[in-house]
DOTORKE-561455 format. One record per residue (C-alpha): x, y, z. Coordinates in pm, whole numbers, plus 50000, padded with zeros to 5 digits. Example, Ala and Ser with C-alpha at 12.3 -4.5 7.8 and 13.67 -1.06 7.14 Angstrom:
BEGIN
512304955050780513674989450714
***
This chain:
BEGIN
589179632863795588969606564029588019596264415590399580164645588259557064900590509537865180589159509065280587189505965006586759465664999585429466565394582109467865443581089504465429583779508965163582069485564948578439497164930580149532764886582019519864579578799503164453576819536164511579999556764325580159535864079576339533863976577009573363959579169568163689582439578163911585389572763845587109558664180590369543664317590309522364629593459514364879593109487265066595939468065274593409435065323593939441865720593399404565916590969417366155588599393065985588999370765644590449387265358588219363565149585069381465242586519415265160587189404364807583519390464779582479424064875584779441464573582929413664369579639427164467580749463364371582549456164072578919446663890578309486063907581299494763721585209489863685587189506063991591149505564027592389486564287595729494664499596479472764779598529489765061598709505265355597289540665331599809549665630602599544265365602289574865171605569569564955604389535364793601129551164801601999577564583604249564064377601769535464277598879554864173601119577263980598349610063985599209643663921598129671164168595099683764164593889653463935592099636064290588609656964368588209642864668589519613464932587209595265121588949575565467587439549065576590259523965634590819517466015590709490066302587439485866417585879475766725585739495067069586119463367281589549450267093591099478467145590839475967473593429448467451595239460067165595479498267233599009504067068598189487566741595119510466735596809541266803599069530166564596389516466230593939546566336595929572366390598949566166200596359559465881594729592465938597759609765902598899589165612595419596665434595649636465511599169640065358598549617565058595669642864999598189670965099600589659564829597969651564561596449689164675593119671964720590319700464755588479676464961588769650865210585909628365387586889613465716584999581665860584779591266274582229569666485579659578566773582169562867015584019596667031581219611167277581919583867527579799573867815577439601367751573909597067920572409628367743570539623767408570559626767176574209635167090575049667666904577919676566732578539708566970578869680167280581939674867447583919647067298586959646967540585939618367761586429581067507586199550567704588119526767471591179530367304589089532666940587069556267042590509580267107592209569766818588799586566600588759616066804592479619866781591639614166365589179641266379591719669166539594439657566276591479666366027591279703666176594779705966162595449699365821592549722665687593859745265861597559746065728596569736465364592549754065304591649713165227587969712965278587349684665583583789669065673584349643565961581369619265966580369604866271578559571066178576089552766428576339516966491575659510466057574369475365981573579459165671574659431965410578099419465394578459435565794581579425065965581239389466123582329403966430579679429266484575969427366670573359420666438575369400966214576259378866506573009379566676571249363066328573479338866280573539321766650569639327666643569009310866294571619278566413570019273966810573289285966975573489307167264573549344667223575859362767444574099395367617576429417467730574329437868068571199437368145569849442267818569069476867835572529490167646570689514467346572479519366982571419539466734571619516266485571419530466114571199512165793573989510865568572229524765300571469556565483575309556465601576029553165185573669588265114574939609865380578629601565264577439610364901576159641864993579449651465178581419647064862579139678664724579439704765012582219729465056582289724465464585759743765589586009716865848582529706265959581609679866271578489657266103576619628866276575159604766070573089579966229568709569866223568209590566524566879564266772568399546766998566909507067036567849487967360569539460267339567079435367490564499453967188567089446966953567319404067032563679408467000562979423366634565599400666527564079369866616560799383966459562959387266153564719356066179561979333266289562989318466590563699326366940567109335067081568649313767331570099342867579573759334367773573819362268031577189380468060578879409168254578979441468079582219447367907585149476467907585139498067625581089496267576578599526167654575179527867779573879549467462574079562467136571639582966996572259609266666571299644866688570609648166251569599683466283572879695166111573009661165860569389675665727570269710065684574449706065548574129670265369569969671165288570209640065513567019617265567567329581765709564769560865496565349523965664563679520866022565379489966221562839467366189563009469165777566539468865807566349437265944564549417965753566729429965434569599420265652568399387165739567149379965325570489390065260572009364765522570499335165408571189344065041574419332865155574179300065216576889286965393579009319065404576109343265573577139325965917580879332965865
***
C-alpha cells in the first residue's frame, strides 16, 4: 500500500513527505513543477525529504488523470489514501489571474478526486485554506461559520474544492477530511510569502512593504504543527469532515515586523502601502474540533517559530534570500 501526495515537492508537501517517510511509508508524489516560483527550490526541498527515505516521483499535472493513471500503473484499491495539496497559491495573484486559478485549483481538485475514484481510494485528504471564511470579523473562526462570502479568486477556487470533496463522498462512500490550514510558515516557505519575505529584506537593510495600517492579524501556525494535524487525518474515518488547522491566535501585523526583527537582529525599515484586494482583516482558528477528531495540539508559539525560521534562513547562505 501506498500514499499519493500532490504537490509533494512544494513546501508543505515536502515536510509531509519527510514526516511520511520517517514513518516508514511508503509514498508517491505528483508534482507538475508549476512556475509560480523556481522549480530549483522545489527540487532542493525533495532533496531535503529524500534523506528520510526513498519516495517515487511522477511529474505531471494531477488535473490529467489519464497520464496520471497510466504512469503510476496501481491497481485499485492498492492506494490507502491521497493527500492534495497541489494548487496555485496566493490570495492577492489571483486577483489578477482569476481564470488560471479557477482553472489549476479547481480543475486539480477534480483531477485528484477521480484519480482516487478510479484507484477506489478509501481515503482522500484535501489541502483548503482559512481564506474560505472571507472578510470575517468574528473570531475565532469555526468550522460551522459561513464560508459563502471569499474575497479573492483563491479563496473561491478552495471553497469550490471543498464542495467537489462532498460531492464525491457522497457518490462513491470515499472518506473526505478537508483541512483548512492557517497562514503555515516555516523552512523552505515560499519566497513569495510574509515571513519569508519580511526576514530577508530585514536581514539585507531594504525596505519592507506594509500593506495597512499594520493592524491586519494572521493566525500564523508552524509548519510542523500543519505536518501533525495532516498525519492524524490519514488515521480517522471522517465521512466528510470540515477541520481547521491553525495555532489559534491571531498576531497583528505590525506585532509580527516586530518579533521578527527580535529574531533577526535588526530593525525593519517600514515602506507604508495601501491595503491590497484579495487580503482580510483576520484569521484566527477555532481547534476545538482539530483536538477532539485529529488529537490536535499546536506545540510551536510564533515567537519560537521564528527564530527556527530565521536559523534555518541563514543556513542558507546565499539561497535563504531567494
Amino acid at each position: 500500500m501506498t500514499l499519493i501526495v500532490s504537490g509533494g515537492a512544494g513546501f508543505l508537501g515536502s515536510h509531509l513527505l519527510e514526516a511520511l517517510l520517517a514513518q516508514g511509508r511508503s509514498v508517491t508524489v505528483i508534482d507538475n513543477f508549476d512556475p509560480f516560483y523556481p522549480a530549483e527550490a522545489k527540487r532542493r526541498n525533495l532533496v531535503e525529504a529524500h534523506r528520510a527515505g526513498d519516495f517515487r516521483l511522477l511529474e505531471a499535472d494531477i488535473g490529467d488523470v489519464d497520464r496520471c493513471l497510466a504512469a503510476l500503473a496501481l491497481k485499485p484499491a492498492e492506494v490507502e489514501a491521497l493527500v492534495h495539496l497541489a494548487a496555485r497559491p496566493g490570495p492577492r495573484p489571483s486577483v489578477r489571474e482569476p481564470q488560471l486559478y479557477v482553472r489549476l485549483n479547481v480543475g486539480g481538485t477534480a483531477g485528484a478526486l477521480e484519480l482516487a475514484r478510479r484507484l477506489e481510494v478509501p481515503r482522500f485528504i484535501f489541502a483548503s485554506s482559512s481564506s474560505v471564511y472571507g472578510a470575517r470579523t468574528e473570531v475565532p473562526f469555526r468550522e460551522d461559520d459561513p464560508a459563502v462570502a471569499p474575497v479573492s479568486p483563491y479563496a473561491a477556487t478552495k471553497r469550490a474544492g471543498e464542495l467537489l470533496c462532498y460531492t464525491y463522498h457522497v457518490l462513491t462512500g470515499m472518506s473526505v477530511v478537508a483541512l483548512r490550514f492557517f497562514s503555515a510558515y516555516g523552512p523552505r516557505q515560499r519566497p513569495d510569502m510574509a515571513i519569508a519575505q519580511f526576514v530577508s529584506l530585514i536581514d539585507r537593510g531594504m525596505p519592507v512593504p506594509v500593506y495597512g495600517d499594520g493592524s491586519a492579524s494572521r493566525d500564523h501556525t508552524y509548519v510542523s504543527d500543519i505536518v501533525a494535524g495532516v498525519v492524524a487525518s490519514l488515521g480517522v474515518e471522517a465521512g466528510y469532515e470540515v477541520v481547521n488547522l491553525g495555532d489559534s491566535r491571531a498576531v497583528r501585523l505590525d506585532e509580527l515586523v516586530a518579533l521578527i526583527e527580535e529574531s533577526v537582529g535588526k530593525r525593519a525599515r517600514i515602506d507604508r502601502r495601501p491595503a491590497q484586494p484579495g487580503d482580510v482583516p483576520v484569521t484566527c482558528a477555532d481547534i476545538t474540533k482539530a483536538r477532539r477528531l485529529l488529537g490536535y495540539n499546536p506545540q510551536v508559539p510564533i515567537a519560537e517559530g521564528l527564530r527556527r525560521y530565521v536559523a534555518w534562513y541563514r543556513s542558507q547562505g546565499s539561497q535563504g534570500g531567494r
